[in-house]
C-alpha positions in Angstrom: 11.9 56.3 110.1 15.8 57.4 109.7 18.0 54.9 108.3 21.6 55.5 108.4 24.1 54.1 105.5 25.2 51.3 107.0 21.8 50.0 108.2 20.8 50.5 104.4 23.9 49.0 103.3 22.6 46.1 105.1 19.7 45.6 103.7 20.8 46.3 100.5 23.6 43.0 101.0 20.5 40.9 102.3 18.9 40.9 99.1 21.6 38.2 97.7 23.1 36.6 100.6 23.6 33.8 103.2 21.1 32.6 105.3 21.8 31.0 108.2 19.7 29.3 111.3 19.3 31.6 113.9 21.1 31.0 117.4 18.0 32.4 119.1 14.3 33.5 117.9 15.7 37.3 118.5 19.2 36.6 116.3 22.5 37.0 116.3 24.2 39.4 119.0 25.0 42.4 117.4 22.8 42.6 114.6 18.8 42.7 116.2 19.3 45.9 117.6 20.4 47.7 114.1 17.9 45.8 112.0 15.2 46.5 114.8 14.8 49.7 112.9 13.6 48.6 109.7 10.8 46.0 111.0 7.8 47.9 111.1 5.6 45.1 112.0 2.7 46.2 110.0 1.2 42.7 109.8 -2.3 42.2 110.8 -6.4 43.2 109.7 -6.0 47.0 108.5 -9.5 48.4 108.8 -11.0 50.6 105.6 -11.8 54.0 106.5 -12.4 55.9 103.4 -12.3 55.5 99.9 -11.4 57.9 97.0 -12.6 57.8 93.1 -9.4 58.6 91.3 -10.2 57.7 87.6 -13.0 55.7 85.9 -11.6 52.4 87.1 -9.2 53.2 89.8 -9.6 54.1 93.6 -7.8 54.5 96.4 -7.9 53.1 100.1 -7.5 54.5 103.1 -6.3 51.6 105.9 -5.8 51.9 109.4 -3.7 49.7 111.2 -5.5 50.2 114.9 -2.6 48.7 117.0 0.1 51.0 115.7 0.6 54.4 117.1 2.4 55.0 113.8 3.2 53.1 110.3 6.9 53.3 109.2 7.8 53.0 106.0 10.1 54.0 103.3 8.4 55.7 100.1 7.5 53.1 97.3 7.6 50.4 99.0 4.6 47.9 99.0 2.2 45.4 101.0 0.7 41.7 100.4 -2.8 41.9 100.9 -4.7 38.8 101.7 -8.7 38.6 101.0 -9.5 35.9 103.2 -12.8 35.2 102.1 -11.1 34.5 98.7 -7.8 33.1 99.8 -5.8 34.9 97.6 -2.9 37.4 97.9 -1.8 40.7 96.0 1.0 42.5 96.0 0.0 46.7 95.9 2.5 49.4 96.2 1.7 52.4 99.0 1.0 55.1 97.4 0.6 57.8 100.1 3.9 59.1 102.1 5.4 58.2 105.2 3.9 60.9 107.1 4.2 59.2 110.9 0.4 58.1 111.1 -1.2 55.0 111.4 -3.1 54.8 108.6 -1.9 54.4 104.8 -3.5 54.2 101.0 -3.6 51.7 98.3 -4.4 52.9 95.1 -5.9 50.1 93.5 -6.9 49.6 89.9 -9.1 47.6 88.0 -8.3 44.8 86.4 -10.5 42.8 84.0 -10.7 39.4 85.5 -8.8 40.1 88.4 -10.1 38.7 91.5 -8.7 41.1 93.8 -8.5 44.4 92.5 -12.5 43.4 91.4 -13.0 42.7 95.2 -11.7 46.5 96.2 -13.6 48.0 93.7 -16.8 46.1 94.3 -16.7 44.6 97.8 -14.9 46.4 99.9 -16.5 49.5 101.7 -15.8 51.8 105.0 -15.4 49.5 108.1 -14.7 46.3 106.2 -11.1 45.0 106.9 -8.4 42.9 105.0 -5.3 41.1 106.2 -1.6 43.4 105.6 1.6 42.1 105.7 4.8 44.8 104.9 6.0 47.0 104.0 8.4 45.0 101.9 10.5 46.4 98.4 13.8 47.8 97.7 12.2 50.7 94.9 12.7 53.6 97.3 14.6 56.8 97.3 15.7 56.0 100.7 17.6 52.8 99.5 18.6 54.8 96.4 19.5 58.8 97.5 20.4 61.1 95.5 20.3 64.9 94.7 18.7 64.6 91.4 15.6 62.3 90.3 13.4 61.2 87.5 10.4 59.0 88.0 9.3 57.2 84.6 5.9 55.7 85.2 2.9 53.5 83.1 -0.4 53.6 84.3 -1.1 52.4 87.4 2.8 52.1 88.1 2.6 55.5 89.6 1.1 54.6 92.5 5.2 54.5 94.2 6.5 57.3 92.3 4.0 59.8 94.2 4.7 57.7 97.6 8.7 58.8 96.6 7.6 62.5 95.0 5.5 63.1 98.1 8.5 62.2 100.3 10.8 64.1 98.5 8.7 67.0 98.7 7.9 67.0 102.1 12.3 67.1 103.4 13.0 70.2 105.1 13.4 73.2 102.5 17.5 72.8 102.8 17.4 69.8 100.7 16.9 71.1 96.9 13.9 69.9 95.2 15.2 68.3 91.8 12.9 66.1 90.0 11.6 65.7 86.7 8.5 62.9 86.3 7.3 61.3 83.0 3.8 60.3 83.4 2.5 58.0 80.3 -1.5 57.3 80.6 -3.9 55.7 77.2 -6.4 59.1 77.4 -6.4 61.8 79.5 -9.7 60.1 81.6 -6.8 57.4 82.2 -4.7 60.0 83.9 -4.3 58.5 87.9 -3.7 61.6 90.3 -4.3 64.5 87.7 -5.2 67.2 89.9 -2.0 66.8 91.9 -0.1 66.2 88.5 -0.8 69.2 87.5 -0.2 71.1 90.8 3.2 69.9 90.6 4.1 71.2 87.4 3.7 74.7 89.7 6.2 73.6 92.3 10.2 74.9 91.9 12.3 72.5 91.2 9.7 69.9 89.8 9.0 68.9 86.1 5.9 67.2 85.1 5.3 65.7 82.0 2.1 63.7 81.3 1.8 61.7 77.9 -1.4 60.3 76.5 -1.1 58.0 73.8 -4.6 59.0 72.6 -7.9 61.5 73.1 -10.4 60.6 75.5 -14.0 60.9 74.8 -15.0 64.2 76.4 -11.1 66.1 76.0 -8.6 65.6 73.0 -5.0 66.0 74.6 -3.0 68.9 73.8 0.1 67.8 75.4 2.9 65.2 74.3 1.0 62.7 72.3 2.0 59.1 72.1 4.3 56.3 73.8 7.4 57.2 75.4 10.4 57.5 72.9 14.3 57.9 73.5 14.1 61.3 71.6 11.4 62.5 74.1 13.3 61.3 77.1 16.8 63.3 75.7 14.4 66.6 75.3 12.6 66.3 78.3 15.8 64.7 81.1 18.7 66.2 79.1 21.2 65.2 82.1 19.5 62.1 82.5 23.2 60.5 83.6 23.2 62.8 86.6 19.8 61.5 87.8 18.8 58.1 89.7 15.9 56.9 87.6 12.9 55.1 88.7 10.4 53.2 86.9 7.4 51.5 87.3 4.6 50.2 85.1 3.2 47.2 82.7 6.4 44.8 82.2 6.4 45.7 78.3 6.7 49.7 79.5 9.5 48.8 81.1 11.6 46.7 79.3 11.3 49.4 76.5 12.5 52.3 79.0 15.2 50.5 80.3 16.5 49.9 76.5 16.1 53.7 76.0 17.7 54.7 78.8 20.9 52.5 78.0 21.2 53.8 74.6 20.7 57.0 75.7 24.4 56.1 78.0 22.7 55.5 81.6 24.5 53.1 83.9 22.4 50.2 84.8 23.3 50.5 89.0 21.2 54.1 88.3 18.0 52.7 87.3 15.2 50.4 89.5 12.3 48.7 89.0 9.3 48.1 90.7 6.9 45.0 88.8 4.6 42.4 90.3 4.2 40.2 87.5 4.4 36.9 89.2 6.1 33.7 88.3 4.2 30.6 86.7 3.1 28.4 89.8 5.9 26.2 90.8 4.0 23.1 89.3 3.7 24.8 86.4 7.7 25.8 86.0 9.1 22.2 86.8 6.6 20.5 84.2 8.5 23.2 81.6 11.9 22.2 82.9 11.1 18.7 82.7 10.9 18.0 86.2 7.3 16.5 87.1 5.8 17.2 90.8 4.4 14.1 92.5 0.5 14.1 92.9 -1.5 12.2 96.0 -2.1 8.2 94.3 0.2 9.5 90.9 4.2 8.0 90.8 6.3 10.8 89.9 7.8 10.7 86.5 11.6 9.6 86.7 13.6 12.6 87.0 17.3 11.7 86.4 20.4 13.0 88.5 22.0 16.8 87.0 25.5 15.2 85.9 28.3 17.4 85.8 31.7 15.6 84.6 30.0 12.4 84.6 29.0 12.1 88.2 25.8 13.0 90.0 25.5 16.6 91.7 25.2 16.3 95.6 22.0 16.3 97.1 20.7 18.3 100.2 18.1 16.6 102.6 15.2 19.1 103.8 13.6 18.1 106.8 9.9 19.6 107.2 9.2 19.6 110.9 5.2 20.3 110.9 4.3 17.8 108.3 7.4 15.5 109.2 8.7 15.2 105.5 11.6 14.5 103.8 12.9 15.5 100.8 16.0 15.5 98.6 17.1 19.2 96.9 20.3 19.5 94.4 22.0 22.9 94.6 20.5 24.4 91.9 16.8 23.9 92.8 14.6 25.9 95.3 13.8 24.9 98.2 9.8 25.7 97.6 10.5 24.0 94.2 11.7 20.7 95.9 8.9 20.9 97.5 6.4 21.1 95.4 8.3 18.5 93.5 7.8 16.3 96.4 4.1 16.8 96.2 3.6 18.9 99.0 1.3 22.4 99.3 3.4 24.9 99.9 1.8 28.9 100.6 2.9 31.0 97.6 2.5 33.5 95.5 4.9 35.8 93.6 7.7 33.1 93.6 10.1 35.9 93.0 11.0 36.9 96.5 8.6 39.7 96.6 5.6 38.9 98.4 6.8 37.1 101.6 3.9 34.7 101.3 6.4 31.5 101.6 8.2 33.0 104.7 9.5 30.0 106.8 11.9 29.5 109.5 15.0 27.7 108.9 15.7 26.0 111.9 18.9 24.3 111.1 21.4 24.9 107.8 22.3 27.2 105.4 20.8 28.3 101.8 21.3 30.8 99.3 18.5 33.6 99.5 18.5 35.9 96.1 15.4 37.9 97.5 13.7 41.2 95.7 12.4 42.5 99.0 10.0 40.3 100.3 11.5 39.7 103.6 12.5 42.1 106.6 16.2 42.3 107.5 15.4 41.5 111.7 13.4 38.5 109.8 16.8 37.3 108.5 18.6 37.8 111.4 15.9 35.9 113.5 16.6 32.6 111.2 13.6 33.8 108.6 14.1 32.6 104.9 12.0 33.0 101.7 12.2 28.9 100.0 11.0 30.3 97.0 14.1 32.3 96.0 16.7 29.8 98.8 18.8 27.3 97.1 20.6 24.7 99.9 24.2 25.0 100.5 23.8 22.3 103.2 21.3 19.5 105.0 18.4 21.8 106.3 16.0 21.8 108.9 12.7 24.2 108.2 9.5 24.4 110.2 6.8 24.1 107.9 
């Protein structure tokens, strides 16, 4: 899929913006036919067609989408994936290339307790399907280009950076290959995507470097030992300044690269993120606030009036069509939290703007959408909002 500046421009502006009721269920004149382009439609039962041991507790997924000729989307973004027989949701990033076919891989790993990633690893075989909706994100090269790159990733969090190297590597041979990736892993049996690791520490133009904070129990490591440092990234990227920097991994990895990398003098606008570590439930974040949500037979605790200079913040009214409720939301609360406030159930997962799971259609108003991805731009311009991450900026009308 090409995507011109301006369209990515766009999309890039949608991620904090206005959102407005569409005139009509295709949008605003002028707008559909640009943000056509980036809706991909990939929503629907993917079918399994093969799967891949990658590590001791990771494998990846082969999908096919059978009622796509192809799948277009841009390198490191990601899916939700619904399990209906569980009822849950996950967020996983693609981790193959957008190489114009209809099928696409999910490297999935393991995680103790996890409901999900348990179901892959156990449950899910050749033939059996799940439910896709996507591709959604903003952590992509093609949102963020540049000449000169360096992927930072934890663990499973390089599942996106080899959805972005692959990409790279595949542009026709006119484009210069620069690109330097830090790999960090616990053991060397830990290390997702070795073999092609270490194939492209061959390639011109590409650095590899693959840490291992410890041995494993058939190998002890005899390349860079230990957790990532700010001495090891000024060896390793010493024109890290020049370079759009992408990182992905375990929230803690993160947070400590991102530290590094400012001390080390890198602009903030040169660095993204890709992390899926959800929100407390929205119950859950109003009872820390203070704010108690209203239970079936329970009265609500008395929630007081935000006063600022004495009087009473104004209140929006949300209209629910579907379940023909009513409810009051002050400019500085979500819409899905007013909600749940109210006592309604209300789809969500990520609360965060990520996972599209909450995806409603404001039929009348206007709100405040801070998103991180989770929506497509034609979705906006068809009237499409995400309540979890929409404060009101007037009465609103929304079909749920």
């Amino acid at each position: 899929m090409t995507i011109d500046q301006k369209t990515v421009d766009t999309y890039l502006e949608a991620g904090v913006g206005l959102v407005a009721a569409a005139d009509s269920p295709q949008g605003g004149a002028g707008t559909g036919a640009d943000l056509a382009q980036l809706d991909t439609e990939l929503t629907g039962m993917v079918e399994c067609v093969s799967t891949t041991e990658v590590t001791h507790n990771v494998k990846s997924f082969e999908l096919f989408a059978p009622w796509m000729a192809r799948i277009d989307f841009e390198p490191g973004q990601y899916v939700t994936v619904r399990i209906p027989e569980l009822e849950l949701e996950r967020c996983y990033s693609i981790a193959s290339a957008p190489f114009g076919t209809n099928t696409f891989t999910l490297t999935v790993k393991r995680v103790d307790g996890g409901a999900v990633s348990t179901y892959f690893h156990d449950v899910l075989r050749v033939g059996d399907r799940v439910h896709v909706d996507g591709p959604y994100g903003l952590f992509s090269t093609s949102f963020h280009p540049a000449d000169k790159h360096l992927f930072v990733s934890g663990g499973s969090g390089i599942s996106p950076i080899m959805s972005m190297v692959r990409s790279l590597l595949a542009r026709p041979a006119r484009n210069p290959t620069d690109i330097v990736l830090i790999h960090n892993a616990a053991t060397p049996a830990d290390i997702i995507f070795r073999p092609e690791l270490e194939q492209l520490a061959e390639v011109p133009g590409v650095s590899v470097v693959t840490m291992c904070s410890r041995d494993s129990a058939c190998q002890v490591w005899a390349g860079h030992r230990g957790r990532i440092t700010r001495e090891t990234l000024a060896e390793v990227v010493p024109d890290l300044a020049d370079r759009e920097t992408f990182v992905c991994g375990p929230g803690d990895y993160m947070a400590a690269v991102r530290l590094m990398l400012n001390e080390l003098g890198v602009l903030g606008s040169q660095v993204h993120e890709e992390s899926f570590v959800f929100a407390t439930s929205p119950a859950e974040r109003l009872a820390r606030t203070g704010r108690v949500a209203k239970t079936a037979g329970i009265s609500a605790a008395s929630v007081s009036a935000p006063v600022c200079g004495g009087a009473a913040l104004q209140s929006f009214g949300i209209e629910f069509t579907s379940s023909g409720r009513h409810v009051d939301c002050d400019p500085g609360t979500t819409v899905l939290d007013a909600a749940v406030e109210a006592g309604m159930v209300f789809p969500s997962s990520c609360e965060e703007g990520m996972c599209g799971t909450c995806k409603s259609v404001l039929v009348s108003g206007e709100v405040e959408m801070n998103h991180a991805g989770g929506i497509r731009p034609k979705e906006i311009a068809a009237g499409k909002f995400l309540p979890c991450c929409s404060t009101p900026l007037t009465d609103l009308v929304v079909e749920r």
